[in-house]
DSSP file (Angstrom, degrees, kcal/mol; ACC not computed):
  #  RESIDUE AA STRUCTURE BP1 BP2  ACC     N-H-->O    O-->H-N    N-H-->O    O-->H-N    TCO  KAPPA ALPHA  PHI   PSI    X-CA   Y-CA   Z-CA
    1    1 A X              0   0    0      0, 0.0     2,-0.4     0, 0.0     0, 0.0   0.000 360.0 360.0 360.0 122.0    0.0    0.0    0.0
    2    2 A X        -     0   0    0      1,-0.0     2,-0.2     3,-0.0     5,-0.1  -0.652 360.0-135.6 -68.4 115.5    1.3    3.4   -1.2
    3    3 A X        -     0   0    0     -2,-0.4     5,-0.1     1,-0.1     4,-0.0  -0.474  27.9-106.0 -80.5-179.4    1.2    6.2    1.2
    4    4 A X  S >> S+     0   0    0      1,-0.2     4,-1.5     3,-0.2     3,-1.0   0.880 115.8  48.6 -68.2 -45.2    0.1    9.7    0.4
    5    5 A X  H 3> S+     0   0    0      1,-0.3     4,-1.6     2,-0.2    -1,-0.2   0.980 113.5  43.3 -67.8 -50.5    4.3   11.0    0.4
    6    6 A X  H 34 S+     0   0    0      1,-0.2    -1,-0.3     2,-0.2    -2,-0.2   0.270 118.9  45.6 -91.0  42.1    5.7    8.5   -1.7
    7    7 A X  H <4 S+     0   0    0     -3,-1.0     3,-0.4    -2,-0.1    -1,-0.2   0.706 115.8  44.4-129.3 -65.9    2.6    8.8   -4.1
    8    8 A X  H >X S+     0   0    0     -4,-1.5     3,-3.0     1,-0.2     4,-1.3   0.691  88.8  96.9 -78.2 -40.8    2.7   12.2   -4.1
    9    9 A X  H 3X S+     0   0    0     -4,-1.6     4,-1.4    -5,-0.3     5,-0.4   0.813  87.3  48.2 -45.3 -48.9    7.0   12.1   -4.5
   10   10 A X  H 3> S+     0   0    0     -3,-0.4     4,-0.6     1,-0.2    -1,-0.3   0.763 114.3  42.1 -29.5 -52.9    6.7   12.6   -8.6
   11   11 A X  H X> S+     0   0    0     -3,-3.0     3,-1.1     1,-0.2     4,-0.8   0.920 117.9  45.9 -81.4 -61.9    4.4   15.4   -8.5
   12   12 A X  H 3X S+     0   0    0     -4,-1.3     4,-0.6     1,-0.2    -1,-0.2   0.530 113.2  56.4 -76.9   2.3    6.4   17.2   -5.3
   13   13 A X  H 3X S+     0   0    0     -4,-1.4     4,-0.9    -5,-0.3     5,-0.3   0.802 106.8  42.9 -69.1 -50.3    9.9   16.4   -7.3
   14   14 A X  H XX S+     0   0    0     -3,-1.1     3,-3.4    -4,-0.6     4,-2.9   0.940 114.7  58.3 -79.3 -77.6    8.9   18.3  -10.7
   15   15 A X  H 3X S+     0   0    0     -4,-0.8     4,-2.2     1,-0.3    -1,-0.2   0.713 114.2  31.9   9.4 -71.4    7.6   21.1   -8.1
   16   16 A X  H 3< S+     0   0    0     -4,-0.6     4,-0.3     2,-0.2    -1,-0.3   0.729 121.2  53.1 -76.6 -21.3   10.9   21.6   -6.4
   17   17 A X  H <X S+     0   0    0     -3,-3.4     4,-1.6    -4,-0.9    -2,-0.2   0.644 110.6  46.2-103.7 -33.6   12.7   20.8   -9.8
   18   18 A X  H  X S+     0   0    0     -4,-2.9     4,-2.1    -5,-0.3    -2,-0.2   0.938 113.5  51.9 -81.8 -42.2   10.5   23.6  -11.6
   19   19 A X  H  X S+     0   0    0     -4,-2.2     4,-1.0    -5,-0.4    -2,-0.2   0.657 106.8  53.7 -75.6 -15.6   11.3   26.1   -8.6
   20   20 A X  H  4 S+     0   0    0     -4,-0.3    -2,-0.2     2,-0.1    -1,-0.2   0.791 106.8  47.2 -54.7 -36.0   14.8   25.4   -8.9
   21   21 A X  H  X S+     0   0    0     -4,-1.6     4,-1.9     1,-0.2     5,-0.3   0.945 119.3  43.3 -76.6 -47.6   15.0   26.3  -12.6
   22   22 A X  H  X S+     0   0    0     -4,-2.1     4,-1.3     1,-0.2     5,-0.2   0.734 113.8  46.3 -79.6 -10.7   12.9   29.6  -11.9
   23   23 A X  H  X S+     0   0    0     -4,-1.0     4,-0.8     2,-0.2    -1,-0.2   0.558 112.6  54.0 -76.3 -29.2   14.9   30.5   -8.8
   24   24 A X  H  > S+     0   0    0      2,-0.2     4,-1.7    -5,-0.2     5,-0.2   0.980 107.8  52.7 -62.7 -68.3   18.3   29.6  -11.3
   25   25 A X  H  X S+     0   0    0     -4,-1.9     4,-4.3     2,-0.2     5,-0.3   0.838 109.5  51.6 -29.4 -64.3   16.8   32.3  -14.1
   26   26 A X  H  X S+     0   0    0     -4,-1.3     4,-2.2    -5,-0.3     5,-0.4   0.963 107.5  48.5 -48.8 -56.2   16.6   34.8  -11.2
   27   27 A X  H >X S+     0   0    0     -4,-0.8     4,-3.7     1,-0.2     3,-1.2   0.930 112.6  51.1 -35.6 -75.8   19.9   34.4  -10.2
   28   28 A X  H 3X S+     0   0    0     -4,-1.7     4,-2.3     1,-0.3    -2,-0.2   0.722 109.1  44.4 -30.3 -57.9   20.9   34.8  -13.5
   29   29 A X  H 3X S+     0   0    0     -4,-4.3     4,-0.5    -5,-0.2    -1,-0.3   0.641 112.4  58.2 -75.9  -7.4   19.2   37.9  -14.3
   30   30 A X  H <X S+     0   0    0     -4,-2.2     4,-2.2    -3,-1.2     5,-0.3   0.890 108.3  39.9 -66.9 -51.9   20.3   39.2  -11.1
   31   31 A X  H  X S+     0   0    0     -4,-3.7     4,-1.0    -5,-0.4     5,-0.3   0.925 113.7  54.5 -83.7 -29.8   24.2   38.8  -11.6
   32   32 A X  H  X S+     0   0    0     -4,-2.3     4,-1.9    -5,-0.3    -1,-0.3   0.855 105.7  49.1 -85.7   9.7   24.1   39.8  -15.0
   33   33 A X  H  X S+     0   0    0     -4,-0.5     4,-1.1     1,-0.2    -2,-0.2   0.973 121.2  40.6 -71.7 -35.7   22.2   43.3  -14.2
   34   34 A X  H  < S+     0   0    0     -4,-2.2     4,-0.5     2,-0.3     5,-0.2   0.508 111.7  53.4 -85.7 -12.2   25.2   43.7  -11.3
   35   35 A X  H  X S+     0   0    0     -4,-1.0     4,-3.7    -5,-0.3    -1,-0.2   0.887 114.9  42.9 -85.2 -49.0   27.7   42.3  -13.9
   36   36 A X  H  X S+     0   0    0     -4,-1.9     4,-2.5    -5,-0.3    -2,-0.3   0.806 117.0  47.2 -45.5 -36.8   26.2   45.4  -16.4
   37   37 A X  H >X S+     0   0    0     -4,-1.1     4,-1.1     2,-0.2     3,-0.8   0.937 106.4  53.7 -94.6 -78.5   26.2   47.9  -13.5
   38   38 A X  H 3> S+     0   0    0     -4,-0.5     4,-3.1     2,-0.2    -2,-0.2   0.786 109.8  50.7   5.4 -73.5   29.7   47.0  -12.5
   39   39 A X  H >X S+     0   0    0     -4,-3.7     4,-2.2    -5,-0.2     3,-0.6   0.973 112.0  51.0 -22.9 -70.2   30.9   47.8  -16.7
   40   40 A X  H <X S+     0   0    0     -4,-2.5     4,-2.2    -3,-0.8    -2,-0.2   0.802 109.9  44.5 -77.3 -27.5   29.3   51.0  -16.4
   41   41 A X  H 3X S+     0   0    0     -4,-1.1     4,-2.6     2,-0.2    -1,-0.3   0.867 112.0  52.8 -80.4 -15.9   30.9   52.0  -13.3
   42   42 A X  H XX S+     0   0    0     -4,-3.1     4,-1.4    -3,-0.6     3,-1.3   0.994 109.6  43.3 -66.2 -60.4   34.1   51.0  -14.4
   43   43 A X  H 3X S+     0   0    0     -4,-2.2     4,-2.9     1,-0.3     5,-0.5   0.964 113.6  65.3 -56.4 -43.6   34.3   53.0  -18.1
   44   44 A X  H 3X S+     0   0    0     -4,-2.2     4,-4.9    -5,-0.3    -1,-0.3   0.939 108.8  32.3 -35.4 -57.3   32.7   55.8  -15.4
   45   45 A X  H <X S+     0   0    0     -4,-2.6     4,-3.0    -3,-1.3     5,-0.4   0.980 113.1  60.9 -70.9 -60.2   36.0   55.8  -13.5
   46   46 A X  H >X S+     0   0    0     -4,-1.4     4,-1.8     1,-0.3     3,-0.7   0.835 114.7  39.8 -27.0 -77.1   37.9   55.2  -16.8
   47   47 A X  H >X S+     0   0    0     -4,-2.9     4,-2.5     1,-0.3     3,-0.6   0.905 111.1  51.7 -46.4 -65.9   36.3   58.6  -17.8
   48   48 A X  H 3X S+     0   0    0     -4,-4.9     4,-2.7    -5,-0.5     5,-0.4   0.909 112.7  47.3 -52.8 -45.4   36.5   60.6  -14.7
   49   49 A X  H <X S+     0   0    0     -4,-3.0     4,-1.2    -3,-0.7    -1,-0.3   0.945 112.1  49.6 -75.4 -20.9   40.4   59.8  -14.4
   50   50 A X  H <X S+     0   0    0     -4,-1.8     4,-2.2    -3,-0.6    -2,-0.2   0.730 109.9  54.3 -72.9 -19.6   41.1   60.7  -18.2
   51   51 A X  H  X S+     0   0    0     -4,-2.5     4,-1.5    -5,-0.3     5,-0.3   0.937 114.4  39.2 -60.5 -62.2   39.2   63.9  -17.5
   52   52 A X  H  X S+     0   0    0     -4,-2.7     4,-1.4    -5,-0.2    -2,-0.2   0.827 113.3  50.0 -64.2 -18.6   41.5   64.7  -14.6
   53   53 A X  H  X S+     0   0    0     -4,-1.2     4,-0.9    -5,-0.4    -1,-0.2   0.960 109.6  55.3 -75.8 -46.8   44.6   63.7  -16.0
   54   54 A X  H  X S+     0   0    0     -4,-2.2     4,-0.6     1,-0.2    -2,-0.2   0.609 111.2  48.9 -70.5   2.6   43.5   65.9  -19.1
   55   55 A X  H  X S+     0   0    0     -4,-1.5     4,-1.9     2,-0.1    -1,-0.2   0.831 110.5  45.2 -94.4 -38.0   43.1   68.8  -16.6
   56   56 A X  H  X S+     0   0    0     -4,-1.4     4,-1.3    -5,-0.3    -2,-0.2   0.695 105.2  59.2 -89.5  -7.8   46.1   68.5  -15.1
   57   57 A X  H >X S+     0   0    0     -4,-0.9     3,-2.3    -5,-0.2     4,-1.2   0.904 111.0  50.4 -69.4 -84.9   48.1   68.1  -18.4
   58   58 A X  H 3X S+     0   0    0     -4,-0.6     4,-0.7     1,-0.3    -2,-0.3   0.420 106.1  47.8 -28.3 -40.3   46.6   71.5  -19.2
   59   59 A X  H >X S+     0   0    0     -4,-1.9     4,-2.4     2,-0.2     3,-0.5   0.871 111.8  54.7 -58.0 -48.5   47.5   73.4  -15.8
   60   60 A X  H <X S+     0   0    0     -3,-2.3     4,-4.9    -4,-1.3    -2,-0.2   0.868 115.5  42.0 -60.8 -42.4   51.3   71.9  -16.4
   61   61 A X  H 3< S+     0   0    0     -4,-1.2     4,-0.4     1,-0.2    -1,-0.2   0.782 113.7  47.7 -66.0 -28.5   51.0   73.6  -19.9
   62   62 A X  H XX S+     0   0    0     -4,-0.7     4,-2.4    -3,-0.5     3,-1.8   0.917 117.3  42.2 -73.6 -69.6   49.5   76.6  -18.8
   63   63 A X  H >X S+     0   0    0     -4,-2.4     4,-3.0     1,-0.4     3,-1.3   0.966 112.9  52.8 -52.7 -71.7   52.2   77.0  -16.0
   64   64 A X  H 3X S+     0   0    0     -4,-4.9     4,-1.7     1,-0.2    -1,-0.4   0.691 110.7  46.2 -47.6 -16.2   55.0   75.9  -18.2
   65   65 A X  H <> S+     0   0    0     -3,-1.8     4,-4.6    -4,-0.4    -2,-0.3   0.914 112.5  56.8 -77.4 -47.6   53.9   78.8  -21.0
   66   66 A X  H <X S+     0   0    0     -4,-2.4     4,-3.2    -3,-1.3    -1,-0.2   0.934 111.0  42.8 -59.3 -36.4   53.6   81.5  -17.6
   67   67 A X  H  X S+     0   0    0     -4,-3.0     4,-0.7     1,-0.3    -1,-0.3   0.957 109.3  53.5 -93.5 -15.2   57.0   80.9  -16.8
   68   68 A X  H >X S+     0   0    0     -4,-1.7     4,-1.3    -5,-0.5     3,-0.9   0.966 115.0  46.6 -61.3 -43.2   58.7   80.9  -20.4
   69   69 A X  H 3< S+     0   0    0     -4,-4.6     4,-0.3     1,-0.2    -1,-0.2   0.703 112.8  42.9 -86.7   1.3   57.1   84.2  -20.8
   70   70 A X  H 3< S+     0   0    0     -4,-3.2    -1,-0.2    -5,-0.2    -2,-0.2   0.298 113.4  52.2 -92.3  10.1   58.1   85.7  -17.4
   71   71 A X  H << S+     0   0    0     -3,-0.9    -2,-0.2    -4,-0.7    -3,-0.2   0.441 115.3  49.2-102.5 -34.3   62.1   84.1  -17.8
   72   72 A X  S  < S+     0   0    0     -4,-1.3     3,-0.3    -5,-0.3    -2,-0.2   0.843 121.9  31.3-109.3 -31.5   61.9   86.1  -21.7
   73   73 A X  S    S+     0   0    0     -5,-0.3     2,-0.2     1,-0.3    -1,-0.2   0.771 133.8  26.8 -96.7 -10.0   60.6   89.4  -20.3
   74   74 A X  S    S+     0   0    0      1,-0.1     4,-0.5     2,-0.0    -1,-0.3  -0.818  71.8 157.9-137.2 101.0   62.1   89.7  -16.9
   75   75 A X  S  > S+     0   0    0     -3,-0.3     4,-0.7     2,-0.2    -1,-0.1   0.634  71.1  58.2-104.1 -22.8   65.3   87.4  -17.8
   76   76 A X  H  > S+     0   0    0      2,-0.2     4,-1.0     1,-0.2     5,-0.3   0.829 111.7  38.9 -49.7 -65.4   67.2   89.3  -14.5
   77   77 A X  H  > S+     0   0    0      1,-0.3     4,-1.0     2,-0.2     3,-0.3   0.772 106.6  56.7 -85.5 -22.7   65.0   88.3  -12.4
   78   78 A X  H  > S+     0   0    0     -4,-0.5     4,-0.8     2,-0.2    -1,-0.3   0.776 116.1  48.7 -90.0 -46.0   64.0   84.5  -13.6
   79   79 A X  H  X S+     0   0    0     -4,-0.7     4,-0.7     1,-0.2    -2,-0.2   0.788 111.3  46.4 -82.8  -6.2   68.1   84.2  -13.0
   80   80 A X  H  X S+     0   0    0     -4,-1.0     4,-2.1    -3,-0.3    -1,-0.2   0.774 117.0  44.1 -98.5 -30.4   68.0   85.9   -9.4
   81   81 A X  H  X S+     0   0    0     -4,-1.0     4,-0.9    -5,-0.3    -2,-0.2   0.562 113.5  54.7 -93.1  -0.7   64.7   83.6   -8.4
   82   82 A X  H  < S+     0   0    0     -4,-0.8    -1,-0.2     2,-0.2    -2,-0.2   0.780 112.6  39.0 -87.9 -45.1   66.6   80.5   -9.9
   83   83 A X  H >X S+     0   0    0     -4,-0.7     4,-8.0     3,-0.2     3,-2.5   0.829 109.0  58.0 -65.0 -57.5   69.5   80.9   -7.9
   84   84 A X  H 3X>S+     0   0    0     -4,-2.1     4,-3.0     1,-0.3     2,-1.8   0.986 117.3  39.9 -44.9 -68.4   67.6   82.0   -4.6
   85   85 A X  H 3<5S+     0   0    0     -4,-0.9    -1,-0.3     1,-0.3    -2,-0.1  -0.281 110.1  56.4 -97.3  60.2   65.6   78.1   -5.1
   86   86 A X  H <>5S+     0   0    0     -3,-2.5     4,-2.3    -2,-1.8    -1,-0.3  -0.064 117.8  37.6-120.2 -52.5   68.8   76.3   -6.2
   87   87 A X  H  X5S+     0   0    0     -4,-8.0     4,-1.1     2,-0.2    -2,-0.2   0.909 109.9  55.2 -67.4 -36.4   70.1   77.6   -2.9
   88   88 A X  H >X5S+     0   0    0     -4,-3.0     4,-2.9    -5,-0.3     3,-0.5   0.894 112.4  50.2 -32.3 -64.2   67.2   77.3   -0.8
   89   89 A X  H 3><S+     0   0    0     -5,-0.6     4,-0.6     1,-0.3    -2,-0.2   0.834 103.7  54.7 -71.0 -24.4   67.3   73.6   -1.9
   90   90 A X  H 3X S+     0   0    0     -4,-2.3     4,-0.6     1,-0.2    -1,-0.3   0.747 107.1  49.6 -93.1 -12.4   70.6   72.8   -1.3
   91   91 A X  H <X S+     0   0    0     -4,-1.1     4,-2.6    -3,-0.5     5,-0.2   0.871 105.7  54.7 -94.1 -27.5   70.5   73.9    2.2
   92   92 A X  H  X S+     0   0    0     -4,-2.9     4,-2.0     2,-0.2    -2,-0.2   0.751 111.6  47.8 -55.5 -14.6   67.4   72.0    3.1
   93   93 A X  H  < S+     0   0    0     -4,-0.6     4,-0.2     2,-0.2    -1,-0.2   0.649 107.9  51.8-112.8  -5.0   69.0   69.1    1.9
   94   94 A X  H >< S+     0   0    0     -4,-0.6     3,-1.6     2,-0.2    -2,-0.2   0.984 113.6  46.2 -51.2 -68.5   72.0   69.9    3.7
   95   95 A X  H 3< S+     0   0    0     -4,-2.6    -2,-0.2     1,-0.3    -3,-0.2   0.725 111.2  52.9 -28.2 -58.6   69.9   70.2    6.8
   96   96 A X  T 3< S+     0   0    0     -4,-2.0     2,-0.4    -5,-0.2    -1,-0.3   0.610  91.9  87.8 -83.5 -11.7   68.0   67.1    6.1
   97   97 A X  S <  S-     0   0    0     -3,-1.6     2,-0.2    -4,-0.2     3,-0.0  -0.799  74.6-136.1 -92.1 153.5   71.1   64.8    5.7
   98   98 A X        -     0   0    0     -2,-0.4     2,-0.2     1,-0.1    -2,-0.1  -0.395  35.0-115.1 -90.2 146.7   72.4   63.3    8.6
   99   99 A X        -     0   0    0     -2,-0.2    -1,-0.1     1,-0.1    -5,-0.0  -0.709   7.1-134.0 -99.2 156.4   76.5   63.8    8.4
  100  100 A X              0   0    0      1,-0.2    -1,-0.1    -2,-0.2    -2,-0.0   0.069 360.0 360.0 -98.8  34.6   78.7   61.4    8.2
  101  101 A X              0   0    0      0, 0.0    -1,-0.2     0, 0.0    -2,-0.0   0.249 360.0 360.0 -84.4 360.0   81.3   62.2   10.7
Protein backbone atom coordinates (compact mmCIF):
# COMPACT_ATOMS: atom_id res chain seq x y z
CA UNK A 1 0.00 0.00 0.00
CA UNK A 2 1.29 3.37 -1.20
CA UNK A 3 1.23 6.23 1.15
CA UNK A 4 0.12 9.67 0.40
CA UNK A 5 4.30 10.98 0.42
CA UNK A 6 5.67 8.48 -1.68
CA UNK A 7 2.64 8.80 -4.13
CA UNK A 8 2.74 12.20 -4.12
CA UNK A 9 6.95 12.08 -4.52
CA UNK A 10 6.72 12.59 -8.56
CA UNK A 11 4.39 15.42 -8.51
CA UNK A 12 6.42 17.22 -5.27
CA UNK A 13 9.85 16.39 -7.35
CA UNK A 14 8.89 18.30 -10.68
CA UNK A 15 7.59 21.10 -8.10
CA UNK A 16 10.95 21.62 -6.37
CA UNK A 17 12.73 20.82 -9.75
CA UNK A 18 10.55 23.58 -11.61
CA UNK A 19 11.32 26.09 -8.60
CA UNK A 20 14.83 25.45 -8.94
CA UNK A 21 14.98 26.28 -12.63
CA UNK A 22 12.92 29.55 -11.88
CA UNK A 23 14.85 30.48 -8.78
CA UNK A 24 18.35 29.59 -11.31
CA UNK A 25 16.77 32.31 -14.09
CA UNK A 26 16.60 34.84 -11.18
CA UNK A 27 19.95 34.40 -10.19
CA UNK A 28 20.90 34.78 -13.48
CA UNK A 29 19.18 37.86 -14.35
CA UNK A 30 20.34 39.18 -11.14
CA UNK A 31 24.21 38.76 -11.62
CA UNK A 32 24.09 39.78 -15.05
CA UNK A 33 22.21 43.27 -14.17
CA UNK A 34 25.19 43.66 -11.33
CA UNK A 35 27.74 42.27 -13.94
CA UNK A 36 26.18 45.41 -16.42
CA UNK A 37 26.22 47.93 -13.51
CA UNK A 38 29.68 46.97 -12.54
CA UNK A 39 30.88 47.77 -16.72
CA UNK A 40 29.26 50.96 -16.44
CA UNK A 41 30.89 52.03 -13.30
CA UNK A 42 34.13 50.96 -14.37
CA UNK A 43 34.26 52.99 -18.07
CA UNK A 44 32.69 55.78 -15.39
CA UNK A 45 35.95 55.83 -13.51
CA UNK A 46 37.93 55.18 -16.77
CA UNK A 47 36.30 58.57 -17.83
CA UNK A 48 36.49 60.57 -14.72
CA UNK A 49 40.42 59.77 -14.38
CA UNK A 50 41.13 60.67 -18.23
CA UNK A 51 39.18 63.89 -17.54
CA UNK A 52 41.45 64.72 -14.63
CA UNK A 53 44.62 63.66 -16.03
CA UNK A 54 43.51 65.86 -19.15
CA UNK A 55 43.13 68.79 -16.63
CA UNK A 56 46.06 68.50 -15.09
CA UNK A 57 48.11 68.06 -18.44
CA UNK A 58 46.60 71.48 -19.16
CA UNK A 59 47.55 73.41 -15.78
CA UNK A 60 51.27 71.86 -16.38
CA UNK A 61 50.97 73.58 -19.90
CA UNK A 62 49.54 76.59 -18.82
CA UNK A 63 52.18 76.99 -15.96
CA UNK A 64 55.02 75.91 -18.19
CA UNK A 65 53.87 78.79 -20.97
CA UNK A 66 53.57 81.50 -17.62
CA UNK A 67 57.02 80.85 -16.77
CA UNK A 68 58.67 80.94 -20.42
CA UNK A 69 57.12 84.17 -20.78
CA UNK A 70 58.10 85.68 -17.44
CA UNK A 71 62.07 84.10 -17.81
CA UNK A 72 61.87 86.11 -21.68
CA UNK A 73 60.61 89.44 -20.27
CA UNK A 74 62.05 89.73 -16.91
CA UNK A 75 65.27 87.42 -17.80
CA UNK A 76 67.25 89.31 -14.54
CA UNK A 77 64.96 88.35 -12.36
CA UNK A 78 64.02 84.53 -13.55
CA UNK A 79 68.12 84.16 -13.00
CA UNK A 80 67.96 85.89 -9.41
CA UNK A 81 64.75 83.55 -8.38
CA UNK A 82 66.57 80.49 -9.93
CA UNK A 83 69.54 80.92 -7.95
CA UNK A 84 67.57 81.96 -4.62
CA UNK A 85 65.65 78.09 -5.10
CA UNK A 86 68.81 76.27 -6.19
CA UNK A 87 70.14 77.57 -2.88
CA UNK A 88 67.24 77.25 -0.81
CA UNK A 89 67.32 73.59 -1.93
CA UNK A 90 70.62 72.84 -1.26
CA UNK A 91 70.47 73.86 2.18
CA UNK A 92 67.41 71.97 3.11
CA UNK A 93 69.00 69.14 1.94
CA UNK A 94 72.00 69.88 3.72
CA UNK A 95 69.89 70.25 6.80
CA UNK A 96 68.02 67.07 6.06
CA UNK A 97 71.15 64.83 5.66
CA UNK A 98 72.41 63.34 8.57
CA UNK A 99 76.52 63.78 8.44
CA UNK A 100 78.65 61.43 8.23
CA UNK A 101 81.26 62.20 10.74
Amino acid sequence: MENSVTGNLPKNGQKIADKVDDLRGDATSALTKAASRAQSMGRQSIDAIGDVASQARDVVYDASDSIVAYTKKNPVTALMIAAASGALLYAAIKALTPSRD
